[in-house]
C-alpha positions as CSV (number, residue, x, y, z in Angstrom):
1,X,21.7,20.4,-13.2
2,X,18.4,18.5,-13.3
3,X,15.8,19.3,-15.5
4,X,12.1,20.0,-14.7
5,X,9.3,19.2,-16.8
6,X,5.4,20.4,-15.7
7,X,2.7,17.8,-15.2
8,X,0.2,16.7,-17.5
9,X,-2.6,16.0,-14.5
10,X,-1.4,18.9,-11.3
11,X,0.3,21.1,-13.8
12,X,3.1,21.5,-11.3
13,X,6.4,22.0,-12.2
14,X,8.9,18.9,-11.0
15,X,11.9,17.4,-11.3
16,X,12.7,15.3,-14.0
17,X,12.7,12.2,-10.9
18,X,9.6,13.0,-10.0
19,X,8.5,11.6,-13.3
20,X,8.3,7.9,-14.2
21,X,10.1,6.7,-17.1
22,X,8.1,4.7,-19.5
23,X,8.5,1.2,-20.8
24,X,7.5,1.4,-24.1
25,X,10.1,4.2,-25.3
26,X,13.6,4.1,-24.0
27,X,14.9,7.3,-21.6
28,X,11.1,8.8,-22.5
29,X,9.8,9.9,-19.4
30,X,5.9,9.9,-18.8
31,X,4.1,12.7,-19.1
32,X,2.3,12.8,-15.5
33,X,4.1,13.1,-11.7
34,X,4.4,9.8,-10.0
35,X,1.5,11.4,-7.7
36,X,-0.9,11.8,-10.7
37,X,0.4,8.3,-11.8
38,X,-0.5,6.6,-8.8
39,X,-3.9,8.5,-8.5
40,X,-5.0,7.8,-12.3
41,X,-3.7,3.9,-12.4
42,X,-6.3,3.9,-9.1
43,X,-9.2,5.1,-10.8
44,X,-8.7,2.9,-13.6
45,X,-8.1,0.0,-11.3
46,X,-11.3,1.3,-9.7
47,X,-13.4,1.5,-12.5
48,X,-12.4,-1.9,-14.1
49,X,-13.4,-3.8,-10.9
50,X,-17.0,-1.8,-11.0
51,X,-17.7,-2.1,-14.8
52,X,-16.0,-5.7,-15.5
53,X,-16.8,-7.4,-12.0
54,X,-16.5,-10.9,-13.5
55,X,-13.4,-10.2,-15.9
56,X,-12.1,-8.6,-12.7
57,X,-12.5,-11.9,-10.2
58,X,-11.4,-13.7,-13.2
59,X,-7.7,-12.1,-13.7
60,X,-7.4,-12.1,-9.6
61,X,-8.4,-16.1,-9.6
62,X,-5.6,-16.4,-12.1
63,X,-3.1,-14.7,-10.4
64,X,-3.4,-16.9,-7.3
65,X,-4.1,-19.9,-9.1
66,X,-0.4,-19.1,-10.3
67,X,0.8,-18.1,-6.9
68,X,-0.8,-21.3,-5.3
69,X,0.5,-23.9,-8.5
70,X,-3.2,-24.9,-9.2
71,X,-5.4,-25.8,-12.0
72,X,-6.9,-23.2,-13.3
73,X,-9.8,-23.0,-16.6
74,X,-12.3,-20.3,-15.5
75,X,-13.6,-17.6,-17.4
76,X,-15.8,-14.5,-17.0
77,X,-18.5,-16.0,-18.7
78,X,-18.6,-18.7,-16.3
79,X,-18.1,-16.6,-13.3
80,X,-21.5,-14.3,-14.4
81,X,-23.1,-17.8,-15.4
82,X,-22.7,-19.2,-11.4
83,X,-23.3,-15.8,-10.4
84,X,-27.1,-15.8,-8.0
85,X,-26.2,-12.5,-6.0
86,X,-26.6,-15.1,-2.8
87,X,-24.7,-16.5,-0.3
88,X,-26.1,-20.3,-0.7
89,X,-25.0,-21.2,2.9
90,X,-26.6,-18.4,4.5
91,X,-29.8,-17.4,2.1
92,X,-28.3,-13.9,2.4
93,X,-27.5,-11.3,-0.3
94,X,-23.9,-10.9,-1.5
95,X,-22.3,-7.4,-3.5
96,X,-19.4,-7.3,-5.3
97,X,-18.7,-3.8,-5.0
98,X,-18.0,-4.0,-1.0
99,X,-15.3,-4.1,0.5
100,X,-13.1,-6.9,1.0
101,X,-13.9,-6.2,5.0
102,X,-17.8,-6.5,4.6
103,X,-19.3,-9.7,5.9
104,X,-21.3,-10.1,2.6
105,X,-18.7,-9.2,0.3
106,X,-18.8,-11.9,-2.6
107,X,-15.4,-14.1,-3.0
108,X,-15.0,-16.8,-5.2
109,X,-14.7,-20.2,-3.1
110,X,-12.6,-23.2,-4.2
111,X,-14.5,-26.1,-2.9
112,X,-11.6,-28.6,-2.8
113,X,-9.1,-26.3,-3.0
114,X,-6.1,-29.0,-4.0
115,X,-8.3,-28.8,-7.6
116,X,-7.8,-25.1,-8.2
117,X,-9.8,-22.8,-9.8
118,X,-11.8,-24.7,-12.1
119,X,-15.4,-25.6,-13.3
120,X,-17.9,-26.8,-11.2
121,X,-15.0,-26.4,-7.7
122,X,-16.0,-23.0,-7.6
123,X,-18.8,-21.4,-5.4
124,X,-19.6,-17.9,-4.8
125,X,-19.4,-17.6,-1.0
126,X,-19.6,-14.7,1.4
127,X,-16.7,-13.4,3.0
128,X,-18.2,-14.9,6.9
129,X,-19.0,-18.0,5.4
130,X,-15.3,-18.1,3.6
131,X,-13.8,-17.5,6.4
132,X,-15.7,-19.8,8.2
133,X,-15.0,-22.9,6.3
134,X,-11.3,-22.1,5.4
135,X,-8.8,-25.3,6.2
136,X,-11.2,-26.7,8.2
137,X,-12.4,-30.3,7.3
138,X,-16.4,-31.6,7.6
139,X,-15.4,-33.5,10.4
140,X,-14.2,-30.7,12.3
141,X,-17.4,-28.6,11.0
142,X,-19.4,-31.5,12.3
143,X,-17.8,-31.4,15.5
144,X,-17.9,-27.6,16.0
145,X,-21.9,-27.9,15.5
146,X,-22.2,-30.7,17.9
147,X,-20.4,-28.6,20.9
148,X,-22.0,-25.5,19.7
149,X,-25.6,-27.7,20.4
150,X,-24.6,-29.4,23.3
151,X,-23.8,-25.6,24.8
152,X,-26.6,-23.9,24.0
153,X,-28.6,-26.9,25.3
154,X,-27.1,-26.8,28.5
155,X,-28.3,-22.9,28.5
């Protein structure tokens, strides 16, 4: 026979599986549906990257300065201390609160990126000019410009 138990957040009444069990009491299961789970840990996800922008960047740099096996020292304060609101390749305003898609999102930029994520290697970039400059040497920059003259010259 399996139980059923109503949800805190749709006030439905589920299964006992529908229900995730929680971590900090053993067999206690939480008291909202995996559906209301999902949508709440969302919002709060949500809401942490609007108010704390900086903490937010901060704990993601982290996370892939573990993934990658770099150097990593940043902080939030130094993030908002770096922090002009500009692209400083392209002049043009960068948001935080766009998406990852927009061409003027803001993302944090390691300069060399064998140093990690550490003081004074990191730039806030937008996402075209990121994407841009990703594994690609000055050489090869310089060499890209040089063609991309020589063409529109020709024109």
């Amino acid at each position: 026979m399996t139980l059923s138990k109503v949800c805190r957040g749709c006030e439905a009444t589920k299964e006992d599986s529908e229900f995730p069990v929680r971590k900090d009491r053993s067999g206690r299961l939480r008291p909202y549906c995996r559906d209301c789970s999902n949508r709440i840990s969302k919002a709060r996800y949500r809401n942490h990257k609007r108010n704390s922008p900086f903490k937010h960047r901060c704990t993601r740099a982290k996370s892939r300065a573990s993934n990658l096996n770099v150097d990593f020292d940043l902080t939030p304060e130094y993030l908002e201390s770096i922090w002009t609101g500009f692209c400083p390749v392209l002049g043009v305003p960068i948001d935080m609160d766009t998406d990852r898609r927009d061409e003027l999102a803001a993302e944090l930029d390691r300069f060399q990126p064998k140093l990690g994520y550490v003081k004074g290697n990191v730039h806030w970039l937008s996402r075209k000019v990121n994407r841009i400059k990703n594994n690609v040497s000055i050489r090869e920059l310089e060499s890209l410009v040089l063609w991309m003259r020589e063409v529109t010259d020709e024109s």
